[in-house]
C-alpha atoms as an extended CHARMM CRD file, in Angstrom:
* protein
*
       260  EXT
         1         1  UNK       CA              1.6220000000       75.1380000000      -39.3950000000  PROA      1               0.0000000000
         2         2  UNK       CA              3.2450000000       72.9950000000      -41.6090000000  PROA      2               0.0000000000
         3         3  UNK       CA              7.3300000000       71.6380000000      -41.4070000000  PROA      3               0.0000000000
         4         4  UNK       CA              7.9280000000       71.0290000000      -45.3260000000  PROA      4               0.0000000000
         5         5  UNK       CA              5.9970000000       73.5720000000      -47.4160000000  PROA      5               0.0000000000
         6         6  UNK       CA              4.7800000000       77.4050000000      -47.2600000000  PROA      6               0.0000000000
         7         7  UNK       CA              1.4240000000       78.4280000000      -48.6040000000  PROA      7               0.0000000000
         8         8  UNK       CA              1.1200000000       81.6590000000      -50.0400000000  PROA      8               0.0000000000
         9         9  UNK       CA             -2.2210000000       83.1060000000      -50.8390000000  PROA      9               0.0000000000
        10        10  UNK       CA             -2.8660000000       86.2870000000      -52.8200000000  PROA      10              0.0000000000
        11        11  UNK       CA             -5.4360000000       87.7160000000      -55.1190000000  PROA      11              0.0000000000
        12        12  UNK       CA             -7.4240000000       84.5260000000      -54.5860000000  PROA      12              0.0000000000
        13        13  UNK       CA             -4.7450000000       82.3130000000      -55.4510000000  PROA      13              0.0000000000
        14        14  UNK       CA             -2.7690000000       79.7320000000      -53.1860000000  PROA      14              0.0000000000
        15        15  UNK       CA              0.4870000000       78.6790000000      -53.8350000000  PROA      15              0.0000000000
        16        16  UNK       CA              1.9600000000       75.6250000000      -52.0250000000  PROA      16              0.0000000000
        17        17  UNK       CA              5.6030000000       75.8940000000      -52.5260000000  PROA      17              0.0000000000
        18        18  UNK       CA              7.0930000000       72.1770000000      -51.3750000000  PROA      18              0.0000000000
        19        19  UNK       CA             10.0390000000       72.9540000000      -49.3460000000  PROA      19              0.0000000000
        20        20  UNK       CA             12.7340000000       70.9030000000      -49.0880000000  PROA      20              0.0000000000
        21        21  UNK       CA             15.2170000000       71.9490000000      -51.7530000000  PROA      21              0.0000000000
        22        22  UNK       CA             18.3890000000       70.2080000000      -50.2490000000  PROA      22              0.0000000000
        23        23  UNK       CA             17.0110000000       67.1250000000      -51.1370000000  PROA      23              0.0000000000
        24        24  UNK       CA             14.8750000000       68.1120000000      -53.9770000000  PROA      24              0.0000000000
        25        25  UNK       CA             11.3630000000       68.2890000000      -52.9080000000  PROA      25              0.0000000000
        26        26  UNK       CA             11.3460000000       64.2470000000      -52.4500000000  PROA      26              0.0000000000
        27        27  UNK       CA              8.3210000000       63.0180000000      -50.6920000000  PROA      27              0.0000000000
        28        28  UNK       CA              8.6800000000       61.6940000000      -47.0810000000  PROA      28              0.0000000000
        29        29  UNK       CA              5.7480000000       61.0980000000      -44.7000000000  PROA      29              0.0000000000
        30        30  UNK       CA              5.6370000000       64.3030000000      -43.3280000000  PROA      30              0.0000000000
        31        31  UNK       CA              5.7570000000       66.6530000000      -46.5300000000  PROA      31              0.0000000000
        32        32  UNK       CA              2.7160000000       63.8980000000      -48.1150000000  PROA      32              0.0000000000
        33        33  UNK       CA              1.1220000000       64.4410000000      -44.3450000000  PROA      33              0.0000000000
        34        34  UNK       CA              1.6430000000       68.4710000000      -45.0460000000  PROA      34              0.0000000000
        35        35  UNK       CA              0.7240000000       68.6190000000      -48.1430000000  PROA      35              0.0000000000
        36        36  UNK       CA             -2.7660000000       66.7950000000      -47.7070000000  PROA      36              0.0000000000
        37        37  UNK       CA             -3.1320000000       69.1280000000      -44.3850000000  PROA      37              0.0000000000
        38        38  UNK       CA             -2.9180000000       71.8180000000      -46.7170000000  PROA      38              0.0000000000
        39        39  UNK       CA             -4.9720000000       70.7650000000      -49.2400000000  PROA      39              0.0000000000
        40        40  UNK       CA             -7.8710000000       69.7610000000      -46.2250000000  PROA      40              0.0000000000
        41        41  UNK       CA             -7.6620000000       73.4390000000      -45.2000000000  PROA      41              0.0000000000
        42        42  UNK       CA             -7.7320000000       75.3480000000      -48.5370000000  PROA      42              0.0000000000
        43        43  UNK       CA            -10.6020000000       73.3510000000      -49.8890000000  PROA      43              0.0000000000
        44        44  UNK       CA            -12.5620000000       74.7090000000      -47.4740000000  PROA      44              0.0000000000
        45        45  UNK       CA            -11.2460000000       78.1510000000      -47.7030000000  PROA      45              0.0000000000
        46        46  UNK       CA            -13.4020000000       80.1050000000      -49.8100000000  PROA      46              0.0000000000
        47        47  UNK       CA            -11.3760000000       83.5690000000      -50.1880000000  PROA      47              0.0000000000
        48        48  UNK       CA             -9.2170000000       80.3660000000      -52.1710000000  PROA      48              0.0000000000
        49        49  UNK       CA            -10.0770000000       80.5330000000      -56.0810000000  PROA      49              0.0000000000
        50        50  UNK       CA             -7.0890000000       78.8220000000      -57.3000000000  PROA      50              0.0000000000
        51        51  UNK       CA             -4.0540000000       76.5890000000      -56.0240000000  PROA      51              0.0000000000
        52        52  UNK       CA             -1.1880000000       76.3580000000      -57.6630000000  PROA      52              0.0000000000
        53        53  UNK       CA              1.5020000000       73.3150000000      -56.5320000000  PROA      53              0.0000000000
        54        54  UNK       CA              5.4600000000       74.4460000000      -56.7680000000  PROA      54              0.0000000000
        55        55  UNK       CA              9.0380000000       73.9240000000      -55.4170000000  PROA      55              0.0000000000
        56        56  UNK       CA             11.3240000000       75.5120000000      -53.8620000000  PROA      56              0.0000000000
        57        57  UNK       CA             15.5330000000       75.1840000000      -54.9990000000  PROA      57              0.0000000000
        58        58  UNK       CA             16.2960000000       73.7530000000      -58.3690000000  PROA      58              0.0000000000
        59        59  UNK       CA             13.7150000000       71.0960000000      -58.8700000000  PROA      59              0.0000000000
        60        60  UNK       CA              9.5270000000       70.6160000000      -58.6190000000  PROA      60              0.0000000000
        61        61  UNK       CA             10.0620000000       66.8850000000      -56.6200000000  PROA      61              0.0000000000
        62        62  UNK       CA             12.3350000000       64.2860000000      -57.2980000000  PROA      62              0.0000000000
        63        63  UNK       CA             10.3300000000       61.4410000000      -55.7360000000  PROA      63              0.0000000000
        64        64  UNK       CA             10.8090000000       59.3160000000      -52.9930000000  PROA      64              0.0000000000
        65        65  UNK       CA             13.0020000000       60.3570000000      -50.0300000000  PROA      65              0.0000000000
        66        66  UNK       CA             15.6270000000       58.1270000000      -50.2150000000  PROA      66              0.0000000000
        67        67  UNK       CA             15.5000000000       57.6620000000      -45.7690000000  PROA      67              0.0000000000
        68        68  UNK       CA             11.8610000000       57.6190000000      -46.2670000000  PROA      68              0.0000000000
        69        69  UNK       CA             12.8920000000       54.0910000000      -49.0690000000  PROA      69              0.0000000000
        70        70  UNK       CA             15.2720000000       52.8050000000      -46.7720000000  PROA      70              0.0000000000
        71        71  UNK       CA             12.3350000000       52.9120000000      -43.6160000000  PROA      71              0.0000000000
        72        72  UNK       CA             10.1180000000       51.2680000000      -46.3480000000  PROA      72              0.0000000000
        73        73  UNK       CA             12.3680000000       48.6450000000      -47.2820000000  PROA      73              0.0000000000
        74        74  UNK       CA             12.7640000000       47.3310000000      -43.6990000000  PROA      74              0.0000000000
        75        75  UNK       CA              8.7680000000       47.9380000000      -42.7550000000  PROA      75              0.0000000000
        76        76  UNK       CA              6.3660000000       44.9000000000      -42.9770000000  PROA      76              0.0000000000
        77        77  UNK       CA              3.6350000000       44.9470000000      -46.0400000000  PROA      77              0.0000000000
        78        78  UNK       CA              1.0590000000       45.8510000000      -43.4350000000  PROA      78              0.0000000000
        79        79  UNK       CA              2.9670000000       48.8070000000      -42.7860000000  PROA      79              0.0000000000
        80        80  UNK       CA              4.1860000000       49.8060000000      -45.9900000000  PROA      80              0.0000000000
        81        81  UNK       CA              0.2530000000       49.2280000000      -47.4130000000  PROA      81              0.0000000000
        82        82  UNK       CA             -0.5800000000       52.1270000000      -44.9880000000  PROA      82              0.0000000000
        83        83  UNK       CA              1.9120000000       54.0630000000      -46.2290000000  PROA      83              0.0000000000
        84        84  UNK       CA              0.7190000000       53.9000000000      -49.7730000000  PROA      84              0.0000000000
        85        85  UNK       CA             -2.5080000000       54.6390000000      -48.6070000000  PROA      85              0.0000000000
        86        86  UNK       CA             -1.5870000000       57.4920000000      -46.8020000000  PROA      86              0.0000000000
        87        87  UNK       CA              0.3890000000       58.8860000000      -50.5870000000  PROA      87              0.0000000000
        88        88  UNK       CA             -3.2440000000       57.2610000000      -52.7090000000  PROA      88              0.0000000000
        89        89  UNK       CA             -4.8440000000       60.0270000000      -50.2280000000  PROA      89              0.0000000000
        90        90  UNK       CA             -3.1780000000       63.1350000000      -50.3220000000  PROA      90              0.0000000000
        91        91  UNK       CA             -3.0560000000       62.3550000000      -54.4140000000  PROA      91              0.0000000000
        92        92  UNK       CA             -6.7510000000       61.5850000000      -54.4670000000  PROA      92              0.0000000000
        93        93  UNK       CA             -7.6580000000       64.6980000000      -52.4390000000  PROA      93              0.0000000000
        94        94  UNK       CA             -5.4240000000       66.8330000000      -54.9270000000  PROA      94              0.0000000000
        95        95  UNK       CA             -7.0500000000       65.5040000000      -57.5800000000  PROA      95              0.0000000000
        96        96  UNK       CA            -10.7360000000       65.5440000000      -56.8320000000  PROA      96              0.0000000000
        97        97  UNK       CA            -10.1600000000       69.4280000000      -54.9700000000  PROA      97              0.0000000000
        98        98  UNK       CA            -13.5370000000       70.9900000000      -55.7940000000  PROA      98              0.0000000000
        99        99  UNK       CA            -10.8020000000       74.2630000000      -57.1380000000  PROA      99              0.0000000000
       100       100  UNK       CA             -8.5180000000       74.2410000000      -60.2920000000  PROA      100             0.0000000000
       101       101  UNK       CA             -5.0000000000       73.3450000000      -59.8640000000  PROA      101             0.0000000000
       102       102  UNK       CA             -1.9330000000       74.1500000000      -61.3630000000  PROA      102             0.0000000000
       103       103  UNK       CA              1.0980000000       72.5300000000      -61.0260000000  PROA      103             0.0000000000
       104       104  UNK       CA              4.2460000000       74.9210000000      -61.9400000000  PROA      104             0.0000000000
       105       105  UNK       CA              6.8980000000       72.6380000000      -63.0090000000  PROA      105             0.0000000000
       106       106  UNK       CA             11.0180000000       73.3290000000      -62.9820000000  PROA      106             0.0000000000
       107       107  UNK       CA             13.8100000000       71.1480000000      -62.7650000000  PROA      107             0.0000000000
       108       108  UNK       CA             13.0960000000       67.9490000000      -62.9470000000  PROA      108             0.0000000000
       109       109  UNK       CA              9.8540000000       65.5920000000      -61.4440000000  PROA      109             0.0000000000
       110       110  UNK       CA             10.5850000000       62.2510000000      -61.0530000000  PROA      110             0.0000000000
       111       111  UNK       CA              8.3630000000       59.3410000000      -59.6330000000  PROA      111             0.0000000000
       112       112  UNK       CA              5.5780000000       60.7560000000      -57.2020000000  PROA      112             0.0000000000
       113       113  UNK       CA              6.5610000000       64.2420000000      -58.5030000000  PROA      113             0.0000000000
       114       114  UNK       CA              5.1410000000       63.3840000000      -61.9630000000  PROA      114             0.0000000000
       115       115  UNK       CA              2.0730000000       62.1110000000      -60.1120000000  PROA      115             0.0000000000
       116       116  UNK       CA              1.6710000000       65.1090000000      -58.2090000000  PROA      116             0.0000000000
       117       117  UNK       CA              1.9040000000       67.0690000000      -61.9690000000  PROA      117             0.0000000000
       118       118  UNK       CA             -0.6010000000       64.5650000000      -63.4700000000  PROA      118             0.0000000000
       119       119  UNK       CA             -2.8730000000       64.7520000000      -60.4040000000  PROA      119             0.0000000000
       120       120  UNK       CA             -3.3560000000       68.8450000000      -60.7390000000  PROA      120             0.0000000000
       121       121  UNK       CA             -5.8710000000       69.9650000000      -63.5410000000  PROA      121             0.0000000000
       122       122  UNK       CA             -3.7160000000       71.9440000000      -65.6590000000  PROA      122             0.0000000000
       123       123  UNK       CA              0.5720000000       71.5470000000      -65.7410000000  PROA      123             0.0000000000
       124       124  UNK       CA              3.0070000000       74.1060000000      -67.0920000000  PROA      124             0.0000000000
       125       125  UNK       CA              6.6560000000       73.5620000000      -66.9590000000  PROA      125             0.0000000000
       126       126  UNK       CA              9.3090000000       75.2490000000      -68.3920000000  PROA      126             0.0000000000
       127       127  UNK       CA             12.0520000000       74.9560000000      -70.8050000000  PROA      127             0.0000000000
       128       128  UNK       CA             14.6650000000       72.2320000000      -69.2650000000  PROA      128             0.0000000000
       129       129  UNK       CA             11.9620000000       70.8160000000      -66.8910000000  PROA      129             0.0000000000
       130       130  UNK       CA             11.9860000000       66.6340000000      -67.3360000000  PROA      130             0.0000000000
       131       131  UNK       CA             10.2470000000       64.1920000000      -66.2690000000  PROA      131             0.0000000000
       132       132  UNK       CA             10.5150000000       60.4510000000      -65.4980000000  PROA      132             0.0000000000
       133       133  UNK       CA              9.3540000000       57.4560000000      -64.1920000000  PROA      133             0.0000000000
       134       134  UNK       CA             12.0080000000       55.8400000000      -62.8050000000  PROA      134             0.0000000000
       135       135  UNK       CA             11.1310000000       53.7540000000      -59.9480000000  PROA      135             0.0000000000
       136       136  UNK       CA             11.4140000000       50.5230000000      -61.8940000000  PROA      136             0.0000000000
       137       137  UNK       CA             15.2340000000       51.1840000000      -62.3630000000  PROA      137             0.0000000000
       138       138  UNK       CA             15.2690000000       50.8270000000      -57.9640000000  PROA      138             0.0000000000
       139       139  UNK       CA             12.8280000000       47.6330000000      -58.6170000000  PROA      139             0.0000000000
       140       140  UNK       CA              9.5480000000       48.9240000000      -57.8180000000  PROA      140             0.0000000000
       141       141  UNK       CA              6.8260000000       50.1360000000      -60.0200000000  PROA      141             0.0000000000
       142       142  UNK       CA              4.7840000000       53.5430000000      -59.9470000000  PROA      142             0.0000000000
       143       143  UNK       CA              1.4300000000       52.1120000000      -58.2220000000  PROA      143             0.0000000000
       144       144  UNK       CA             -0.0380000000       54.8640000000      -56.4860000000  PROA      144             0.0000000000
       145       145  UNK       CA              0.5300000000       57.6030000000      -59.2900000000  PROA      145             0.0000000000
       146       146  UNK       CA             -0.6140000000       55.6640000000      -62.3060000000  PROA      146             0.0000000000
       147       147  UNK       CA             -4.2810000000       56.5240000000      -61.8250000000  PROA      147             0.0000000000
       148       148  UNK       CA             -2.9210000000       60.3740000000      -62.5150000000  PROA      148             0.0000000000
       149       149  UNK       CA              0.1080000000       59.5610000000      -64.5880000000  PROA      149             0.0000000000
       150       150  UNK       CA             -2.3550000000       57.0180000000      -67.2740000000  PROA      150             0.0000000000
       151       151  UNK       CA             -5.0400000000       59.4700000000      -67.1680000000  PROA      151             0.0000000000
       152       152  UNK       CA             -2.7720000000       62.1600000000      -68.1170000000  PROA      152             0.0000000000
       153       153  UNK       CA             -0.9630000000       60.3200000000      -71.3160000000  PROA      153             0.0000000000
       154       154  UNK       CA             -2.8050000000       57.5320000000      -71.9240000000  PROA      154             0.0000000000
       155       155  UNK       CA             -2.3300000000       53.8250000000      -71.6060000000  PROA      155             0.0000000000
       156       156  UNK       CA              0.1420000000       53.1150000000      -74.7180000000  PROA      156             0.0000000000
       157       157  UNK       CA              3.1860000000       56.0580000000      -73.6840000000  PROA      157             0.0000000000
       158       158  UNK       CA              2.6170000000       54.6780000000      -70.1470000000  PROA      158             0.0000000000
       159       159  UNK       CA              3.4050000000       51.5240000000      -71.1810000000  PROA      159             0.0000000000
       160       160  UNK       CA              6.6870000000       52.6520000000      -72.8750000000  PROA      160             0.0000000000
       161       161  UNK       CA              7.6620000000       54.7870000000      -70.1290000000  PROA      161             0.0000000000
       162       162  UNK       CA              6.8310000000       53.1810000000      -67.0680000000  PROA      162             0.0000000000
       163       163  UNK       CA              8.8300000000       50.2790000000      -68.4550000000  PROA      163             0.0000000000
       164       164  UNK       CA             11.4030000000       52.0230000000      -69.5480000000  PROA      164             0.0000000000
       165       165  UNK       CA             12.0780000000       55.1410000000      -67.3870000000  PROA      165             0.0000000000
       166       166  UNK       CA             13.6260000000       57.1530000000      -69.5330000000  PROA      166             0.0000000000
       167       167  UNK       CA             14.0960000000       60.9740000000      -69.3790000000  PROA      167             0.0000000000
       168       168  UNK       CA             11.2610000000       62.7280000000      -70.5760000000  PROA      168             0.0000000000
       169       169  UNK       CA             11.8600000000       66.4670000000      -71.4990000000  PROA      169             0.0000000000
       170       170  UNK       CA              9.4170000000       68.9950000000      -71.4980000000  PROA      170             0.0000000000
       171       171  UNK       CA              8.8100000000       69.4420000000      -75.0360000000  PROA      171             0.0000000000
       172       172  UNK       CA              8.1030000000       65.4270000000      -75.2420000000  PROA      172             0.0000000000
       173       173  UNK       CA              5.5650000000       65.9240000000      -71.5550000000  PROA      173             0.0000000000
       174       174  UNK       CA              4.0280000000       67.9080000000      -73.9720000000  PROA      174             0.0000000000
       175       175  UNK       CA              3.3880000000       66.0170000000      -76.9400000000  PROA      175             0.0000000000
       176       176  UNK       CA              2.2160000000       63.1660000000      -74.0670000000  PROA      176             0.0000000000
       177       177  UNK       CA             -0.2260000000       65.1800000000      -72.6260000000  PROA      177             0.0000000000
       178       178  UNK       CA              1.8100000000       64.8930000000      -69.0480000000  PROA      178             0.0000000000
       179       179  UNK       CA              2.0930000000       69.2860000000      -69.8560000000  PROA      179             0.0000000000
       180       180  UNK       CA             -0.4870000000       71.5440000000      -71.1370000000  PROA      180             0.0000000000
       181       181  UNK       CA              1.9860000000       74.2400000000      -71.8110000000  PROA      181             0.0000000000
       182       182  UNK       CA              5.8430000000       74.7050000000      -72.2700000000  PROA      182             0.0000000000
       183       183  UNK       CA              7.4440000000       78.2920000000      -71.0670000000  PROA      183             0.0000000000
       184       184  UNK       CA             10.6750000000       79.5210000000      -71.3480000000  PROA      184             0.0000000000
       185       185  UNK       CA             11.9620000000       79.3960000000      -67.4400000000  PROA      185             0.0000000000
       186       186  UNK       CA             11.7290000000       83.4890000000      -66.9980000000  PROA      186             0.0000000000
       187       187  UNK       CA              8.1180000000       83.5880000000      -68.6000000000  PROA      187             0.0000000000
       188       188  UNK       CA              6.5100000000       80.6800000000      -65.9090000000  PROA      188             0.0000000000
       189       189  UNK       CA              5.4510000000       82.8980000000      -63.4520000000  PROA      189             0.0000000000
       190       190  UNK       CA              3.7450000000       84.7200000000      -65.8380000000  PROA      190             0.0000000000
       191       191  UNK       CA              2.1510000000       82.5550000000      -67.5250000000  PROA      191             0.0000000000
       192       192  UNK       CA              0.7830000000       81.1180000000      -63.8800000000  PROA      192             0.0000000000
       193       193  UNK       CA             -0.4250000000       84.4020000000      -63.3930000000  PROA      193             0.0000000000
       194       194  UNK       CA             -2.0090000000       84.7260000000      -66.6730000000  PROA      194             0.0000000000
       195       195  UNK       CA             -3.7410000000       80.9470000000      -66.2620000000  PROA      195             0.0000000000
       196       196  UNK       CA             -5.2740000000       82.2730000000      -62.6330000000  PROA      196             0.0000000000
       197       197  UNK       CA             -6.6930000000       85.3010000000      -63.5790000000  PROA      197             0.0000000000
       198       198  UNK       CA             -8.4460000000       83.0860000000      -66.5760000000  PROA      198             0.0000000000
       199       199  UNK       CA             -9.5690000000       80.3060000000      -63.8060000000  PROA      199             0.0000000000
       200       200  UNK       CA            -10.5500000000       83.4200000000      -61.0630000000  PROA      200             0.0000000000
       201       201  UNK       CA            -12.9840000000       84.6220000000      -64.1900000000  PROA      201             0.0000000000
       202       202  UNK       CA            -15.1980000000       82.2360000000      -64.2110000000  PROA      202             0.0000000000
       203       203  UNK       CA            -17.7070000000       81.1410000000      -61.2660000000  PROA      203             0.0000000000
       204       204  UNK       CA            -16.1870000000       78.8680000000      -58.7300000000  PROA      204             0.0000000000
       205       205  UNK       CA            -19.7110000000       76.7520000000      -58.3630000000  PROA      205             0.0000000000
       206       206  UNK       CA            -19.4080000000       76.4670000000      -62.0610000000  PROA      206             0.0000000000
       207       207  UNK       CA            -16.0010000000       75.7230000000      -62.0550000000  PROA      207             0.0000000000
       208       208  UNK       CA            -16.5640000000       73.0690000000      -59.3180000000  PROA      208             0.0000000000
       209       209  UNK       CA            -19.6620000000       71.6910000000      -61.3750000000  PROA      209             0.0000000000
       210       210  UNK       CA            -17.3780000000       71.6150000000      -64.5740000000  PROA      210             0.0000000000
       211       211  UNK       CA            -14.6880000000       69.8410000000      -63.0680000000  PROA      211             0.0000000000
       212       212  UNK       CA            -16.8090000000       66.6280000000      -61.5260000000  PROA      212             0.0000000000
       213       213  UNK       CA            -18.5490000000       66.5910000000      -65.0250000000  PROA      213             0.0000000000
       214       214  UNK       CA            -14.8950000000       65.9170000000      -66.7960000000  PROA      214             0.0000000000
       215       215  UNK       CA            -14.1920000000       63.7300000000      -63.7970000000  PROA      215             0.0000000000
       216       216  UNK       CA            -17.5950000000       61.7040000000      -64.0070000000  PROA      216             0.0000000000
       217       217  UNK       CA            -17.3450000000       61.6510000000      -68.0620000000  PROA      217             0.0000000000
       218       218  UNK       CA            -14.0130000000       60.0620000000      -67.5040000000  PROA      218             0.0000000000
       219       219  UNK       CA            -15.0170000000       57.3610000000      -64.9750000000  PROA      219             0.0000000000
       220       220  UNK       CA            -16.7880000000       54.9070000000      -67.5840000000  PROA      220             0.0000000000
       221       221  UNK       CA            -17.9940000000       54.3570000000      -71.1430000000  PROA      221             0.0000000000
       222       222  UNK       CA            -20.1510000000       57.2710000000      -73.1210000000  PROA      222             0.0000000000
       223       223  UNK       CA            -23.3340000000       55.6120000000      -72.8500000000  PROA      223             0.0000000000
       224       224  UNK       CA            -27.0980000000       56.4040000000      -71.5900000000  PROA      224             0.0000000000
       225       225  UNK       CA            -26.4040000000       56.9010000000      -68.0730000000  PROA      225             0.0000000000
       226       226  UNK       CA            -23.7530000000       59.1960000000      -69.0680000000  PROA      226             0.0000000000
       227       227  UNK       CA            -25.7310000000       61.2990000000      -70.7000000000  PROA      227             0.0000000000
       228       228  UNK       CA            -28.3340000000       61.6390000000      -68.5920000000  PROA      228             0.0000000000
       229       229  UNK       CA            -25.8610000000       62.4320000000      -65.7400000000  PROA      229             0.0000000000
       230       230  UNK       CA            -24.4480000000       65.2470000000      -68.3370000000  PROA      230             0.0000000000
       231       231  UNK       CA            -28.0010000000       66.9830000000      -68.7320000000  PROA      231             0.0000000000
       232       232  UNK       CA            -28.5320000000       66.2840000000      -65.4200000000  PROA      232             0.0000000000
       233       233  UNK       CA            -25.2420000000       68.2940000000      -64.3060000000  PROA      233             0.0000000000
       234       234  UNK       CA            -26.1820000000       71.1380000000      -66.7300000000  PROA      234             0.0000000000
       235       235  UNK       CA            -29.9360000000       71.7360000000      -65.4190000000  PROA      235             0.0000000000
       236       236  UNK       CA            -28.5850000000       72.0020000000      -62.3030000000  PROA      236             0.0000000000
       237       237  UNK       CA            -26.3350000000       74.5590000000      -62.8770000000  PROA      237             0.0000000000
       238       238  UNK       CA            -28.6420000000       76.6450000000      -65.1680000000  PROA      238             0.0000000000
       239       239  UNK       CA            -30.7380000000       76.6990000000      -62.3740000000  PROA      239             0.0000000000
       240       240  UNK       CA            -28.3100000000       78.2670000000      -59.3230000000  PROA      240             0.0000000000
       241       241  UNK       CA            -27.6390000000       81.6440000000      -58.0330000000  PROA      241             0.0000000000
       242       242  UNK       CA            -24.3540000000       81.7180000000      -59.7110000000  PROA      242             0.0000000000
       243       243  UNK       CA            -25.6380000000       80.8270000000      -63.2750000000  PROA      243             0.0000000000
       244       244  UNK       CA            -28.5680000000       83.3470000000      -62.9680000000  PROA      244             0.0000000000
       245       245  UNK       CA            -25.9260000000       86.1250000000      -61.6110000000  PROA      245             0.0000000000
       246       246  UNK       CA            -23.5590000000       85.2600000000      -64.9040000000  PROA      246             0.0000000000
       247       247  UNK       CA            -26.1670000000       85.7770000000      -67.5150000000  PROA      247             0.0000000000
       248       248  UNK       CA            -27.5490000000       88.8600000000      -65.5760000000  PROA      248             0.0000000000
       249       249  UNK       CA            -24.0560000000       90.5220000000      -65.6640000000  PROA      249             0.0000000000
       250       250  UNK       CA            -23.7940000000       89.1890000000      -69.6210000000  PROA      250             0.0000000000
       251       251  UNK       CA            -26.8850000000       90.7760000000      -70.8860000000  PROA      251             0.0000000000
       252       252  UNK       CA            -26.2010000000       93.8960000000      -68.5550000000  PROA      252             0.0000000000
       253       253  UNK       CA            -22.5420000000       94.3080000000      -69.9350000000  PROA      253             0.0000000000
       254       254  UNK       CA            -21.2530000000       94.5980000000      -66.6030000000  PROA      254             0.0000000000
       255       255  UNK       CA            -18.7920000000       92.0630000000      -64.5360000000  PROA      255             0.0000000000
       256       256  UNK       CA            -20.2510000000       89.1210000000      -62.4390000000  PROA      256             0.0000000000
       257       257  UNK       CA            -20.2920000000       89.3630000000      -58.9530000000  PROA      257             0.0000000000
       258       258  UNK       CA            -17.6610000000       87.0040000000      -58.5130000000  PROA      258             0.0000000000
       259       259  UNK       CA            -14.9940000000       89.2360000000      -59.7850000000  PROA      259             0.0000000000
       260       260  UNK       CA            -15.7380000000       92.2740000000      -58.2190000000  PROA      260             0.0000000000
C-alpha cells in the first residue's frame, strides 16, 4: 500500500516503521502523503490499540529531503503554502489520533523529525539519540512543527533552540520535556513493549476521552468554561458502557472486557 513505510500490527499495537534509511528517514511528499494514509486507516481500525512511530537504518528522520528542498526552493509561495499544508496535516492528524502514540526514537531527529517526536503522546529515545532544530542554519525556520515542538518544551528552550540549532542529546530532550524516557539502545524495544501493554490496559473510549481532555485543557486559560468542560468530560464517561464494564470487573476482581 504504501512506497516509504511498513506498518506492522501485533497484539493490538501498530508500528509504522518510516522507510527510507539511505537517506535517513527525511520527509519528502510521498513518505508525509504515506504516513498520513496510514494514520487515516489505523484510526479507524479498531483491532488498533496503540501506534507506535519508528525508523528504519541508523536514524528516526533527519528532516527535510534535501530533492524534496531543492523542488521547494524553485516552487512559487502558492505552491510551497500547499505543501506546508499538506506536512500541518499529516502532523495535526498524528497528533489529535483518537489512540496513544509513541514515538521510538534512535539516531538522530532533526527538523520535521523532532516534530513528528513532539507530535506523538509519549517519546522514548535511547542513549545517543539527538535532536535538533536546525533549519535556521539552511535559512528557514521550523513553522509547521512548532505547534508540537513548543507544546512539548515550552516557549523559553524553544526560543534558545530554535534560534540556535544546536545538538540536543537525549539526556538534555529529557530534561526539555521533548523525551519522556531515556533507554539504553538494547533496552528500547522493551521498554515500547512495556509502555503498550500499560496503554492496551486501560479502555480505549477512556483513553480517547482522556486524551481530548489534556488536549482541550491545553487549548486556553484554566478558567470557568474550562471547568465546566472538565466535569462535563467526566460525567460523560462515568456514564458509558466502558466505564460501567471497568468498575464491574474492579469490584468483581476479574479483568475488563477490553483485555480479554
Amino acid at each position: 500500500m504504501y512506497q516509504t513505510i511498513n506498518v506492522e500490527i501485533a497484539s493490538a499495537v501498530a508500528t509504522i516503521w518510516l522507510n527510507r534509511p539511505d537517506v535517513h528517514n527525511a520527509l519528502d511528499e510521498v513518505l508525509i502523503a504515506d504516513l498520513d494514509a496510514a494514520f487515516a486507516r489505523l484510526e479507524g481500525d479498531t483491532a488498533v490499540r496503540v501506534l507506535v512511530l519508528a525508523g528504519r537504518g541508523r536514524s528516526f528522520c533527519a528532516g527535510a529531503d534535501l530533492h524534496w528542498m531543492r523542488r521547494a526552493a524553485s516552487a512559487t509561495t502558492q505552491e510551497n503554502l500547499l505543501d506546508a499544508r499538506r506536512l500541518a496535516a499529516m502532523l495535526q492528524r498524528l497528533a489529535r489520533l483518537s489512540k496513544p502514540t509513541v514515538a521510538r526514537v534512535h539516531g538522530p531527529a532533526l527538523g520535521g523529525g523532532v516534530g513528528l517526536a513532539a507530535a506523538c503522546d509519549i517519546c522514548i529515545a535511547a542513549q545517543g539519540a539527538s535532536f535538533a532544530l536546525s533549519e535556521v542554519r539552511l535559512g528557514l525556520i521550523p513553522a509547521v512543527i512548532s505547534p508540537y515542538v513548543i507544546r512539548a518544551m515550552g516557549t523559553r528552550q524553544a526560543l534558545r533552540y530554535m534560534q540556535t540549532a544546536e545538538s540536543i542529546a537525549a539526556d538534555r530532550a529529557l530534561l526539555l520535556g521533548l523525551a519522556h524516557e531515556v533507554v539504553a539502545a538494547n533496552e528500547l524495544d522493551a521498554t515500547i513493549i512495556g509502555i503498550c501493554a500499560s496503554l492496551c490496559a486501560g479502555g480505549p473510549g477512556s483513553l480517547a476521552a482522556a486524551k481530548a481532555l489534556v488536549l482541550d485543557s491545553d487549548a486556553g486559560p484554566l478558567g470557568d468554561p474550562a471547568i465546566e468542560r472538565s466535569a462535563q468530560a467526566i460525567a460523560r464517561q462515568r456514564a458509558s458502557t466502558e466505564a460501567q464494564e471497568g468498575m464491574a470487573a474492579f469490584l468483581a476482581r476479574r479483568a475488563p472486557a477490553w483485555r480479554r
